[in-house]
SEFI-982926 format. One record per atom (N, C-alpha, C): residue number from 0; residue in one letter; atom name; x, y, z. Coordinates in Angstrom, 3 decimals, padded with zeros to 6 digits. Layout:
// residues N
NUM, A, CA, X, Y, Z $
...
// end
This chain:
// residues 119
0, X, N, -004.563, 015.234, -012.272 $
0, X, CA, -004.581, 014.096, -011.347 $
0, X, C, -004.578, 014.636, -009.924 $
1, X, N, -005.670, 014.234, -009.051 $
1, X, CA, -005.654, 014.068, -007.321 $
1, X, C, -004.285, 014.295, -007.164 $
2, X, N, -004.387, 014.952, -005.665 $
2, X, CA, -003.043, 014.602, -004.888 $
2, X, C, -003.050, 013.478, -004.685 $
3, X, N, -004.098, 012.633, -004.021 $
3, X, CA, -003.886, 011.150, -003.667 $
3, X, C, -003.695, 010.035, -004.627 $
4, X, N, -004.438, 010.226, -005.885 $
4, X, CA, -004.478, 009.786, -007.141 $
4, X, C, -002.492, 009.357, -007.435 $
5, X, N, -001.969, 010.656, -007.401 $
5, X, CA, -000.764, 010.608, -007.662 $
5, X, C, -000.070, 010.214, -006.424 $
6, X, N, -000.338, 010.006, -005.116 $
6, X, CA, 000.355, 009.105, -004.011 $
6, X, C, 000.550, 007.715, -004.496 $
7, X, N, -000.933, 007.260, -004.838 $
7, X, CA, -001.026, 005.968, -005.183 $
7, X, C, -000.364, 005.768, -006.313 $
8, X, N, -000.288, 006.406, -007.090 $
8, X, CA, 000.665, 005.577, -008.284 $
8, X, C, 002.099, 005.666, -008.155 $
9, X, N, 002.747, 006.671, -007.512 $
9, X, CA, 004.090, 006.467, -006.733 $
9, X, C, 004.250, 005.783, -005.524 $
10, X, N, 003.255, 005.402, -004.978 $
10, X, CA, 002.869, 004.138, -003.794 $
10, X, C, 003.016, 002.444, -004.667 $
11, X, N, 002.184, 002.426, -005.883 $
11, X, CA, 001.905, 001.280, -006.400 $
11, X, C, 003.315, 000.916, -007.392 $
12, X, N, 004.428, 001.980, -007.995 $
12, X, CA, 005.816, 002.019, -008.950 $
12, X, C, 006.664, 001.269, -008.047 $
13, X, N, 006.734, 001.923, -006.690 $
13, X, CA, 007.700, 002.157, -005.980 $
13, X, C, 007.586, 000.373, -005.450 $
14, X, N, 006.439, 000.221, -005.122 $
14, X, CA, 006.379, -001.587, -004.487 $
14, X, C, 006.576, -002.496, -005.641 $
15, X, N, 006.477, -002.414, -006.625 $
15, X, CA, 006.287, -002.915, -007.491 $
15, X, C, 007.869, -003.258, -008.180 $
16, X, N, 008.593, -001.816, -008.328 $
16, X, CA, 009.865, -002.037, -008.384 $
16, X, C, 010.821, -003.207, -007.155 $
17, X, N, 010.253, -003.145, -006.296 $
17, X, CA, 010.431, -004.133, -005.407 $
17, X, C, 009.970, -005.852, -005.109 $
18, X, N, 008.901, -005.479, -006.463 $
18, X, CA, 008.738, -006.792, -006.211 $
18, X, C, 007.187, -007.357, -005.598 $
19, X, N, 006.881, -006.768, -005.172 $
19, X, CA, 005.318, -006.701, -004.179 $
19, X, C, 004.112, -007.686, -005.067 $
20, X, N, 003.398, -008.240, -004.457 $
20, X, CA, 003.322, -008.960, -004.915 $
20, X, C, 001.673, -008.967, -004.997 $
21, X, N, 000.464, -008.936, -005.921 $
21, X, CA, -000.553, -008.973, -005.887 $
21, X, C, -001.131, -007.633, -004.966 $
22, X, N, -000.722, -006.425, -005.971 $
22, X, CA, -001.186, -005.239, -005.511 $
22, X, C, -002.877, -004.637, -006.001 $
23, X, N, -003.039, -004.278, -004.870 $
23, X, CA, -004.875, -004.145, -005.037 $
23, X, C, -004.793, -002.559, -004.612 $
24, X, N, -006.068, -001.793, -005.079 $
24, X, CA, -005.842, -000.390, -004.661 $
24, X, C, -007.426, -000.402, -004.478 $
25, X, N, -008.062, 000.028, -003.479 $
25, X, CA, -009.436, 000.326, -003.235 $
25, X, C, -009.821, 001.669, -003.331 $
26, X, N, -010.999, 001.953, -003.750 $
26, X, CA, -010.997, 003.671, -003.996 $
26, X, C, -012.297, 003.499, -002.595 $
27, X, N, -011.819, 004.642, -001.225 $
27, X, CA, -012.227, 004.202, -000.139 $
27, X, C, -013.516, 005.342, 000.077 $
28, X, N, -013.249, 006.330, -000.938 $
28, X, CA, -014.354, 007.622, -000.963 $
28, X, C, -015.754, 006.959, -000.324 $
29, X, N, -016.621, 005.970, -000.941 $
29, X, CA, -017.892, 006.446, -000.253 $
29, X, C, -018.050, 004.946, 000.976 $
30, X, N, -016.612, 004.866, 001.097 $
30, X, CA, -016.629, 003.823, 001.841 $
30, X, C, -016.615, 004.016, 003.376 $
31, X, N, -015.622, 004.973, 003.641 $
31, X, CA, -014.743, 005.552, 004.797 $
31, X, C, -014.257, 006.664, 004.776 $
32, X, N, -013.906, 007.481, 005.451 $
32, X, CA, -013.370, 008.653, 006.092 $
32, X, C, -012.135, 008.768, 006.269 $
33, X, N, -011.834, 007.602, 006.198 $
33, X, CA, -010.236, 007.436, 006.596 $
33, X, C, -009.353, 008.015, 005.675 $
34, X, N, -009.465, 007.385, 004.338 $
34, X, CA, -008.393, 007.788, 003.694 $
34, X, C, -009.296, 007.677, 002.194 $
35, X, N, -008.509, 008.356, 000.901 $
35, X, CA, -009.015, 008.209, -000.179 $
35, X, C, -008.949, 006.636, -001.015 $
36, X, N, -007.683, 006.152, -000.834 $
36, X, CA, -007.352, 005.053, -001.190 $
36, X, C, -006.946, 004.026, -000.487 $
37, X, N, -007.074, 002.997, -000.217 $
37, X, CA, -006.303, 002.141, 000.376 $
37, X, C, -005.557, 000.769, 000.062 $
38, X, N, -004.317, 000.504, 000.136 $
38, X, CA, -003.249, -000.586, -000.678 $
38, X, C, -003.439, -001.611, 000.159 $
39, X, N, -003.070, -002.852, -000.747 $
39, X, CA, -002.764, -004.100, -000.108 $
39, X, C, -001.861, -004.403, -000.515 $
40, X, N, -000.722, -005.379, -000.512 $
40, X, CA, 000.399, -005.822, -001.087 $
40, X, C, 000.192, -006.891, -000.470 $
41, X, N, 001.299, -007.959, -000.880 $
41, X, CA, 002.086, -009.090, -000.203 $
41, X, C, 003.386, -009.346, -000.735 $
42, X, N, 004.454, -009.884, -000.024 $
42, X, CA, 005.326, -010.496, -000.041 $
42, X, C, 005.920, -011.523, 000.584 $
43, X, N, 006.846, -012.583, -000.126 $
43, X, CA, 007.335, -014.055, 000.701 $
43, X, C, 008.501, -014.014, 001.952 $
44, X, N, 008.955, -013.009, 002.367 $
44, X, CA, 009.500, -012.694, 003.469 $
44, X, C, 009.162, -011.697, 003.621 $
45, X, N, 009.584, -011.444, 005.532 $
45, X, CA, 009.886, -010.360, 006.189 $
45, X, C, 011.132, -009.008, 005.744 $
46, X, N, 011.801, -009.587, 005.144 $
46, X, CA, 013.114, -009.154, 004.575 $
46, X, C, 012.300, -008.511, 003.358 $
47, X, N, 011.679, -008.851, 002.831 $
47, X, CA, 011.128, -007.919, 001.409 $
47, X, C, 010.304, -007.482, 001.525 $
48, X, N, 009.465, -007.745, 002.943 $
48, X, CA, 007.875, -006.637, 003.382 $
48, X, C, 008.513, -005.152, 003.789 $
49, X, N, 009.676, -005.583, 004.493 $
49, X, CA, 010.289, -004.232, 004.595 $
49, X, C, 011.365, -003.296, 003.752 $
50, X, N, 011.820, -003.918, 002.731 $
50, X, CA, 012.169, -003.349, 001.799 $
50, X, C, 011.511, -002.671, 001.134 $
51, X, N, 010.052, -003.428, 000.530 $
51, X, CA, 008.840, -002.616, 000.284 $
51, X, C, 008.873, -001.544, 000.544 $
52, X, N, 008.316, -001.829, 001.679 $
52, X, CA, 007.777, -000.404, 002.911 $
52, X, C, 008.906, 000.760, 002.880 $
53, X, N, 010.079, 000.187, 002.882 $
53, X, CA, 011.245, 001.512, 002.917 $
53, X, C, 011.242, 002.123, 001.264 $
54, X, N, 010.914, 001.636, 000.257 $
54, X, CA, 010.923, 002.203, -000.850 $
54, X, C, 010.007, 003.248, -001.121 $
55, X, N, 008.693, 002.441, -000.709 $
55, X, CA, 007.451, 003.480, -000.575 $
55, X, C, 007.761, 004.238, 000.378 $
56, X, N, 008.311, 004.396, 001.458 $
56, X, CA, 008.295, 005.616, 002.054 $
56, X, C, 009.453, 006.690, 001.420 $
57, X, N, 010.558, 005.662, 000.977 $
57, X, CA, 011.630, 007.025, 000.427 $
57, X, C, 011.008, 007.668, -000.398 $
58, X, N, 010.283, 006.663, -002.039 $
58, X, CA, 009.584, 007.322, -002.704 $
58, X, C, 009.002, 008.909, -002.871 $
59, X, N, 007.957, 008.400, -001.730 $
59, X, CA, 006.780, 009.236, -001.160 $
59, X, C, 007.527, 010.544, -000.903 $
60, X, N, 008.820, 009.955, -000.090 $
60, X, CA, 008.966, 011.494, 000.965 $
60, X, C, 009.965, 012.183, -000.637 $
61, X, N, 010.697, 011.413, -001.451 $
61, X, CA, 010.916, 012.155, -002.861 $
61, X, C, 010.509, 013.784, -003.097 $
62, X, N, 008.682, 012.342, -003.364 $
62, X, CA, 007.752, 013.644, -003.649 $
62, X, C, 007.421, 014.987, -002.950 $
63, X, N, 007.889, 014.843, -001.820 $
63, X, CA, 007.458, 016.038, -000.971 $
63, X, C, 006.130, 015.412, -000.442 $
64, X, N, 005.814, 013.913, -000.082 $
64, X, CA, 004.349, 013.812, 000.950 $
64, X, C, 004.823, 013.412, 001.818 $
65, X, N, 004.335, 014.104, 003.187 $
65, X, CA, 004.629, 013.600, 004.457 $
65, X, C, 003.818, 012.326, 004.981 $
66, X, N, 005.317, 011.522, 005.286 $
66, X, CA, 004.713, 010.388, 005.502 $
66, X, C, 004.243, 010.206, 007.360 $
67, X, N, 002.800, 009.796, 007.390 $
67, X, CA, 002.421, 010.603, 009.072 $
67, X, C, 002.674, 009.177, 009.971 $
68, X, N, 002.876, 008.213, 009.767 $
68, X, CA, 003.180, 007.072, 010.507 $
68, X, C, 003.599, 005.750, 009.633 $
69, X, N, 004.656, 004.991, 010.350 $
69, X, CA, 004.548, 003.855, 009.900 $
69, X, C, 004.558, 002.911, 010.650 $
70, X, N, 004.390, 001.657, 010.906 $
70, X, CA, 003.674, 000.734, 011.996 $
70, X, C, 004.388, -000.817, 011.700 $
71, X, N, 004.537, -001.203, 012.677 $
71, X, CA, 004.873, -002.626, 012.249 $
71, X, C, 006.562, -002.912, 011.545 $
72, X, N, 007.181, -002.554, 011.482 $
72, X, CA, 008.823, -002.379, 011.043 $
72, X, C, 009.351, -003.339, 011.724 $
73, X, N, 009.355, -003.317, 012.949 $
73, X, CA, 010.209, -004.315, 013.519 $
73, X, C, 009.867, -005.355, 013.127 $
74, X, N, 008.768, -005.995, 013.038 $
74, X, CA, 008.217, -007.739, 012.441 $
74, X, C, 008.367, -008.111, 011.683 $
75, X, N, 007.973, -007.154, 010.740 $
75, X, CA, 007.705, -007.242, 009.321 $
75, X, C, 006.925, -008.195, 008.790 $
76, X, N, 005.630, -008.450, 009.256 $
76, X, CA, 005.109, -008.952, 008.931 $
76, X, C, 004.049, -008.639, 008.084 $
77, X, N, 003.924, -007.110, 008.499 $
77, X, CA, 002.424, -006.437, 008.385 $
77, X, C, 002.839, -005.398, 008.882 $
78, X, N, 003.426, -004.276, 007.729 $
78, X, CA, 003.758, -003.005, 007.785 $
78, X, C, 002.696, -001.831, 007.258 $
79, X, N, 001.923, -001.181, 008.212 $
79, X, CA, 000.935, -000.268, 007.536 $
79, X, C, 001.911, 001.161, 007.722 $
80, X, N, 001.497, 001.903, 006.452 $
80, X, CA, 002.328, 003.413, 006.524 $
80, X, C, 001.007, 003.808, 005.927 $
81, X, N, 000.560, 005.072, 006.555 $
81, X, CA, -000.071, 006.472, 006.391 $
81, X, C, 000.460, 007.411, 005.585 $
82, X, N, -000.097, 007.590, 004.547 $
82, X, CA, 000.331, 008.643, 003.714 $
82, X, C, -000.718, 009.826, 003.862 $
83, X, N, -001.564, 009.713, 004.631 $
83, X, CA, -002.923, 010.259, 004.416 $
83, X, C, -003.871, 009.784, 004.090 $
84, X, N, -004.009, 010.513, 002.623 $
84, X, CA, -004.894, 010.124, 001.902 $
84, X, C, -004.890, 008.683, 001.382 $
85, X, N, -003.408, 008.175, 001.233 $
85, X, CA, -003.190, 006.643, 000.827 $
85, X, C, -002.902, 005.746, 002.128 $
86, X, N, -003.664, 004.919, 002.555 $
86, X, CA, -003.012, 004.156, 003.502 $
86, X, C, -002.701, 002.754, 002.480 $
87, X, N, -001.439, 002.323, 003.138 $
87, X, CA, -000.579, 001.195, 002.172 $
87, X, C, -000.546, 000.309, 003.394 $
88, X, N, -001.064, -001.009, 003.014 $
88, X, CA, -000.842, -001.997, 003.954 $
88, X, C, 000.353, -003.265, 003.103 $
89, X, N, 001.536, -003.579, 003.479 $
89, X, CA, 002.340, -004.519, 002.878 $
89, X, C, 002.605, -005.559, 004.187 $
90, X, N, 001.715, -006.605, 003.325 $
90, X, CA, 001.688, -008.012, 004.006 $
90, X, C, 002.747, -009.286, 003.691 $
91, X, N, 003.427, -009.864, 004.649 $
91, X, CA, 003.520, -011.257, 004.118 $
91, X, C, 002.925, -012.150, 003.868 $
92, X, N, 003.340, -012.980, 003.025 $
92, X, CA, 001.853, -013.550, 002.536 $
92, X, C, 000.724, -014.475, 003.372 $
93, X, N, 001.660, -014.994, 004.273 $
93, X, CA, 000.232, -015.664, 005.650 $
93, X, C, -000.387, -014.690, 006.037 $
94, X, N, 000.220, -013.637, 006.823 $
94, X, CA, 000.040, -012.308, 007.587 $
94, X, C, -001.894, -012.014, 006.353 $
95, X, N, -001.331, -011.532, 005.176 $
95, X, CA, -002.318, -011.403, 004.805 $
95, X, C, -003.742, -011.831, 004.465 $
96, X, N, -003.405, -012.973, 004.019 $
96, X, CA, -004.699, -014.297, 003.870 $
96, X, C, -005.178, -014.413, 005.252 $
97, X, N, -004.526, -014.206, 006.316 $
97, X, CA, -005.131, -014.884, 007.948 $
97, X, C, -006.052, -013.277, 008.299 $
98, X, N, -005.088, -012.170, 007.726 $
98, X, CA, -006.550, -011.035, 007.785 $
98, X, C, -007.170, -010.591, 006.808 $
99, X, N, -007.149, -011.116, 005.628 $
99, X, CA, -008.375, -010.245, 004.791 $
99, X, C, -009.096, -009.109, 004.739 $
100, X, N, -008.253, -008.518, 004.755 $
100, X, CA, -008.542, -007.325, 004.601 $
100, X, C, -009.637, -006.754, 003.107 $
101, X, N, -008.646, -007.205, 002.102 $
101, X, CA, -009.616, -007.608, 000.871 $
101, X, C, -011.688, -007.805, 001.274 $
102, X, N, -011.672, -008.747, 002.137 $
102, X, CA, -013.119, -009.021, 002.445 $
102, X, C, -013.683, -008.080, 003.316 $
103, X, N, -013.143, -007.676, 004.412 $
103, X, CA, -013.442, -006.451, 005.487 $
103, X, C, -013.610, -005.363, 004.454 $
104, X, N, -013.366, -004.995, 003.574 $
104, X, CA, -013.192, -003.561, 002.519 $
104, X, C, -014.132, -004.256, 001.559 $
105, X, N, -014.588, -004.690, 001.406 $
105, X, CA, -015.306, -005.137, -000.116 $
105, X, C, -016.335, -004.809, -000.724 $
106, X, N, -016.812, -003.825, 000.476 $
106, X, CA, -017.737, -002.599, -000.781 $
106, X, C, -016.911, -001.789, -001.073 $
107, X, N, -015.776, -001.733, -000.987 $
107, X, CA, -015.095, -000.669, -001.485 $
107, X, C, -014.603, -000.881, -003.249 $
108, X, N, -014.884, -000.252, -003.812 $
108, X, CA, -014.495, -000.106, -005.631 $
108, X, C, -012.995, -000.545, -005.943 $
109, X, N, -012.823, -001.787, -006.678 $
109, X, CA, -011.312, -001.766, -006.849 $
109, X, C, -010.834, -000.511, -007.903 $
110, X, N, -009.398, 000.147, -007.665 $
110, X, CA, -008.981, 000.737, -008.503 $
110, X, C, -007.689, -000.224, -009.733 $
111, X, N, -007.696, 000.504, -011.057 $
111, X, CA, -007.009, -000.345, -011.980 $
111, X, C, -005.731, 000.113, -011.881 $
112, X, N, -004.696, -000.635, -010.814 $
112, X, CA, -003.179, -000.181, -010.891 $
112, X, C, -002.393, -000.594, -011.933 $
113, X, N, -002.896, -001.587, -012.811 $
113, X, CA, -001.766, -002.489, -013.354 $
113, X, C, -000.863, -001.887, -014.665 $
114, X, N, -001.513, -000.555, -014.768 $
114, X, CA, -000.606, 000.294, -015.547 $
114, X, C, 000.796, 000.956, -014.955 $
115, X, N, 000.701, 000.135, -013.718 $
115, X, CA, 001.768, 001.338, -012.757 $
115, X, C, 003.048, -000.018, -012.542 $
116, X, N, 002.201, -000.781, -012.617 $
116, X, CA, 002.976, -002.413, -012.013 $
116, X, C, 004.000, -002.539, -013.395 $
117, X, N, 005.230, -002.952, -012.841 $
117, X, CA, 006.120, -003.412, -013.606 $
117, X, C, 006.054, -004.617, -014.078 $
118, X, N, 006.408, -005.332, -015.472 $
118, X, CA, 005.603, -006.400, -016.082 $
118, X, C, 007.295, -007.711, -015.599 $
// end
């Protein structure tokens, strides 16, 4: 398994254990430059966008990946963290529907997380 391969599925456990809500994973290779993968989440408060976000980052840093930014904390509305290769966007749920991100990315290939998602 990828290094990033394996970000994302300790990216996708870790939100999930939390609760996150309608997780999407895009495989961003012949899409963008940016990153290999890229997350969407949502959640019904601010209070659990950032709980999210703090899990996935403890997670992450667990593993030994440096986490290179995280954005948006104070609001919590719309917390993006940089993993690199994984960028994780965790939305509340207006926050997200009002940007669509989903549609802005949509040549991008969905990836199948739901083996990672807690039932």
């Amino acid at each position: 398994m990828t290094e990033s391969k394996t970000i994302l599925e300790t990216t996708v456990k870790a939100a999930s254990s939390k609760r996150a809500e309608n997780i999407i994973a895009l495989d961003m290779e012949n899409v963008s430059l940016l990153a290999d993968y890229f997350v969407i989440m949502s959640a019904n408060s601010n209070r659990q966008v950032a709980a999210i976000a703090d899990e996935i980052v403890d997670q992450n840093e667990k593993n030994g990946v440096s986490v290179r930014h995280v954005e948006g904390q104070r609001a919590a509305e719309w917390i993006l963290i940089d993993l690199g290769d994984v960028i994780v966007n965790v939305f509340q749920t207006d926050q997200r529907k009002f940007y669509n991100l989903e549609k802005l990315w949509s040549q991008a290939n969905p990836v199948d997380v739901q083996k990672w998602v807690e039932a």
